[in-house]
C-alpha positions as CSV (number, residue, x, y, z in Angstrom):
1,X,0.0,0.0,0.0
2,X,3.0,2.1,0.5
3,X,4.5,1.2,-2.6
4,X,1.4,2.5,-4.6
5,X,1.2,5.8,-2.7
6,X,4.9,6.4,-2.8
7,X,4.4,6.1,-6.9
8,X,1.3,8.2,-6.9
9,X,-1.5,6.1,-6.6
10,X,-4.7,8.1,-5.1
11,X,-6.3,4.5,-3.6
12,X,-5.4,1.1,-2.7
13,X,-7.7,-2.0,-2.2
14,X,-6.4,-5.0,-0.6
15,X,-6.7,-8.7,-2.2
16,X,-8.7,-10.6,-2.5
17,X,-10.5,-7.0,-4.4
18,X,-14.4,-7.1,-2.8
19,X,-15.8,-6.0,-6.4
20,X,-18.8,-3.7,-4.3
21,X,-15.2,-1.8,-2.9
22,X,-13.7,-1.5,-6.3
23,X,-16.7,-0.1,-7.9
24,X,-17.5,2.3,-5.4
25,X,-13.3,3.1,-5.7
26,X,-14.2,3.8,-9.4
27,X,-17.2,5.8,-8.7
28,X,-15.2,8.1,-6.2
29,X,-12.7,8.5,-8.6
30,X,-14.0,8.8,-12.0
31,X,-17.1,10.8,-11.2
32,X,-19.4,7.6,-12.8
33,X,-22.8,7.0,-12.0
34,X,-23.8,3.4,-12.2
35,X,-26.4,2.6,-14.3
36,X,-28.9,-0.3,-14.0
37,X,-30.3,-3.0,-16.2
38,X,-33.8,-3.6,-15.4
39,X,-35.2,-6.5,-14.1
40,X,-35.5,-9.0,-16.9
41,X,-38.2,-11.9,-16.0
42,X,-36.3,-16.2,-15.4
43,X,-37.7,-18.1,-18.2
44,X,-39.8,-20.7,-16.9
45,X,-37.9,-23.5,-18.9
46,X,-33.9,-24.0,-19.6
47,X,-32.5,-26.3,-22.4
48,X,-29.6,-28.5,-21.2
49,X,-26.4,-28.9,-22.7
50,X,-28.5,-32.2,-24.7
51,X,-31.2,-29.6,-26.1
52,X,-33.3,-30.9,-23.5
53,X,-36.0,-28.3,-22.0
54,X,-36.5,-28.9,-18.4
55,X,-38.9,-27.3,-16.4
56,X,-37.5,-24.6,-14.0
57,X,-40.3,-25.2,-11.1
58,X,-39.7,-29.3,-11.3
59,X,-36.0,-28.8,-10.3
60,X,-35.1,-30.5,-6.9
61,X,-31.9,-28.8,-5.6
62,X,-29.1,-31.0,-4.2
63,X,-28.3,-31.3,0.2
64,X,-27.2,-28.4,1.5
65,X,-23.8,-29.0,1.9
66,X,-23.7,-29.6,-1.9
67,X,-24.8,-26.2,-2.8
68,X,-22.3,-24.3,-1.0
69,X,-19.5,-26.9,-2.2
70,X,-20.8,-26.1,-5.5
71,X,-21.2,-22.6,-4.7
72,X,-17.5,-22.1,-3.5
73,X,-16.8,-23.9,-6.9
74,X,-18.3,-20.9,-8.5
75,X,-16.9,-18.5,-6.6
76,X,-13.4,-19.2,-7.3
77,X,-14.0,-19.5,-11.1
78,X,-13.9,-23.7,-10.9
79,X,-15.1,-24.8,-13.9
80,X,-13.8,-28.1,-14.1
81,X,-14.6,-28.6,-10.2
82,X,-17.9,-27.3,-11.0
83,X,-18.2,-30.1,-13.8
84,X,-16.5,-32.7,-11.9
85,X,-19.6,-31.9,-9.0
86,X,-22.3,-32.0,-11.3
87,X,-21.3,-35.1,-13.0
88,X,-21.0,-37.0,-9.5
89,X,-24.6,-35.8,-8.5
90,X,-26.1,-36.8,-11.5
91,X,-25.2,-40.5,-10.0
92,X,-25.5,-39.8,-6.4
93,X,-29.8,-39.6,-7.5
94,X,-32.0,-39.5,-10.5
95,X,-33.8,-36.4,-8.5
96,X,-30.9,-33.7,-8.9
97,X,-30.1,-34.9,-12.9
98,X,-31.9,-31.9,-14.0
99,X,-29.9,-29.8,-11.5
100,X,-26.7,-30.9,-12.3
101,X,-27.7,-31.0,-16.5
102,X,-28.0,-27.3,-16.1
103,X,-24.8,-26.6,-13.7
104,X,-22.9,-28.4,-16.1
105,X,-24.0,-26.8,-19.0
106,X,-23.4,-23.8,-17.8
107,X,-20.0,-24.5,-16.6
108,X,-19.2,-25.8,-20.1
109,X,-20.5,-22.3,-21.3
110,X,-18.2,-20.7,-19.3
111,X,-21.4,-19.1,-17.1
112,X,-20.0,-18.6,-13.7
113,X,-21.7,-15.7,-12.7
114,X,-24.8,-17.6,-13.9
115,X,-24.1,-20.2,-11.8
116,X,-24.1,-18.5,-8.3
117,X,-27.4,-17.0,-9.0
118,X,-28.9,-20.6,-10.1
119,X,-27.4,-21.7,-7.1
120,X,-28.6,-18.3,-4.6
121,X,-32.0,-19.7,-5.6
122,X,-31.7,-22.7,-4.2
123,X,-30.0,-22.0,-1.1
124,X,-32.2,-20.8,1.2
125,X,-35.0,-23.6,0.0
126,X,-33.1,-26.3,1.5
């Protein structure tokens, strides 16, 4: 923090960056004014990565500890632990195949963000 001070930064956030500190950094110092997307209404039905539609309200989230395993996965960007997770609970029950047919889609898509908010859904539920 010295360092960037001494070579004439104007603010310093600690790792790991909390991204609600470095946009409100960004605000401060750029004179921005955020502007947001309204709210866009969840399709009632997703396709898998097999082109298979599968209806949103029939999904039966995994145990708890799953979801924040999962979740955790997602947080730190771990797409192939993310994979890896949704393969094993598509044997661990029949129930949470259409759970883990869209985590793993969307980890093969690259979707992590997407993937924390399919997953916020659930958590509270179980």
């Amino acid at each position: 923090q010295e360092k960037s001070s001494k070579a004439g930064c104007d603010d310093f956030i600690p790792k790991p960056v909390d991204v609600a500190e470095l946009l409100e950094k960004l605000k401060q110092h750029l004179q921005l004014e955020w502007v947001y997307e309204d709210f866009i209404p969840k399709p009632e039905t997703i396709t898998d990565a097999g082109a298979e539609e599968i209806q949103l309200d029939a999904i039966v989230p995994p145990p708890s500890d799953l979801l924040i395993l999962l979740y955790d996965f997602a947080k730190r960007g771990s797409v192939f632990d993310i994979r890896q997770e949704a393969e094993k609970l598509e044997q661990l029950d029949a129930k949470f195949v259409p759970f883990a047919k869209i985590i793993y889609k969307l980890a093969k898509e690259f979707k992590v963000k997407e993937i924390r908010r399919f997953i916020e859904e659930y958590v509270d539920k179980v």
